[in-house]
N, C-alpha and C positions, 0 to 999 in steps of 0.2 A: 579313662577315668583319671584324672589330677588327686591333687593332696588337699586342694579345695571343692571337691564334689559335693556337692550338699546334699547326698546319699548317705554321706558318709557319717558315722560318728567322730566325733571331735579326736578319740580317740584312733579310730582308724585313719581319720587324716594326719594326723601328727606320724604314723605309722609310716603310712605312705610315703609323705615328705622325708623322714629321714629313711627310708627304701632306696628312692630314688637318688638322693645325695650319697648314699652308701657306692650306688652305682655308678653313677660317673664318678667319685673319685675313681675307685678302682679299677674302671676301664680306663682312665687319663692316665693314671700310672702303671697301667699293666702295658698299653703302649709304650712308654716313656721307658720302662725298664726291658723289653724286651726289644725295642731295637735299639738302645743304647749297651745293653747289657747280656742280654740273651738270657734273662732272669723274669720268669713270673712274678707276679704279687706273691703266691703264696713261696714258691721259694727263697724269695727275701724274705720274708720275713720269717721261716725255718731258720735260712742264717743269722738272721737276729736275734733270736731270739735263742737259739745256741750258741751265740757268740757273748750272750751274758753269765754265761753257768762260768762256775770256778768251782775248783778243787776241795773249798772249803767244806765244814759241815751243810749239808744239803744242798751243794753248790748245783749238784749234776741232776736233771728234770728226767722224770719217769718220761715214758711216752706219752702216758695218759694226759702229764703236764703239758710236755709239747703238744697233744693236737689241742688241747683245749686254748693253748694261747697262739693255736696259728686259725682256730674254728676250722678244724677238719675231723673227720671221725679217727680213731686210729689207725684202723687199716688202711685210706689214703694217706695218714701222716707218713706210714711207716716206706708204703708204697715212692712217696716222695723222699724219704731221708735215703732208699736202695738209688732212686735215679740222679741225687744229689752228691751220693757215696760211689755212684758209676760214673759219675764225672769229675770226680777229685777231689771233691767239695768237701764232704764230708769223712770223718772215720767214724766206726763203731769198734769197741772194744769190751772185753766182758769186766765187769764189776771187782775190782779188787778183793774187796769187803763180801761179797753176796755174786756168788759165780751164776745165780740167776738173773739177774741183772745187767743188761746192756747200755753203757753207756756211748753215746754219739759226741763228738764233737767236730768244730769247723777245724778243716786244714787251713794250712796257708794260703793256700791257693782263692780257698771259699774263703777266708780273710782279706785276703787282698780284693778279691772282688766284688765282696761285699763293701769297703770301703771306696770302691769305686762306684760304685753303684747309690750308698748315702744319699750323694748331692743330686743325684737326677732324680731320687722318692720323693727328696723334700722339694724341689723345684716343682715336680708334677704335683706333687700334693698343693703347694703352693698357688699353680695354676689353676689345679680346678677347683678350689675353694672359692677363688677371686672371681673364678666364673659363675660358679656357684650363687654367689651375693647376689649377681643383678637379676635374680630371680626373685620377687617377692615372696613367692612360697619357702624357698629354701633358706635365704638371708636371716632369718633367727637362729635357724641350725648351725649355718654356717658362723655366725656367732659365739654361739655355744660353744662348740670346737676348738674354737679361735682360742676360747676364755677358760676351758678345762684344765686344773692342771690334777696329773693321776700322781694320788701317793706317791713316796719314793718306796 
């Protein structure tokens, strides 16, 4: 079944279509970062996305926050920050403020390699997007993407 099946609801092809583009990015780049990197999709972007938390008021993200902006439930998030935190990557320390409270952050090490790692997501992102286009199905999506820009 395609994103044009004419089974389909207008709605479920539209679905479809960006299913499908969801997927080949994500395998383009989970290649790209794992033999360039030895880094999954989703653990980059764990370092990512705790490489923007700071000190300040609200700076340091719950779990709950993390898995919601890596799309993992918590228990794989946490599961991930232990194999991230087993490889150097990561620290966890308990809450200044709120001794219930675990805060994670990147070391150096997950720093350095995350910025090593940067240029080959946006490269691979770059690639399969371009691939992406000469599909008629997907080349609006791909589009779309293109032209999003997310609040600051």
């Amino acid at each position: 079944m395609t994103a044009t099946d004419p089974a389909l609801t207008a709605l479920a092809q539209g679905w479809c279509a960006l299913s499908l583009l969801h997927g080949r990015i994500e395998a383009h780049i989970e290649r790209a970062l794992q033999s360039g990197h030895g880094l999954s999709v989703r653990e980059y972007s764990l370092l990512d996305v705790l490489s923007r938390q700071h000190d300040g008021e609200g700076g340091h993200l719950q779990m709950k926050q993390v898995a919601d902006a890596v799309v993992l439930s918590q228990s794989a998030t946490t599961r991930l920050v232990t194999r991230l935190e087993d490889r150097g990557l990561l620290s966890r320390y308990l809450c200044p403020t709120d001794r219930r409270g675990i805060y994670t952050n990147v070391s150096e090490a997950g720093l350095k390699l995350l910025e090593e790692a940067r240029p080959t997501n946006e490269a691979a992102l770059r690639e399969a997007l371009d691939a992406a286009a000469q599909n008629p199905e997907l080349a609006p999506l791909v589009k779309a993407v293109e032209t999003l820009r997310v609040p600051a």
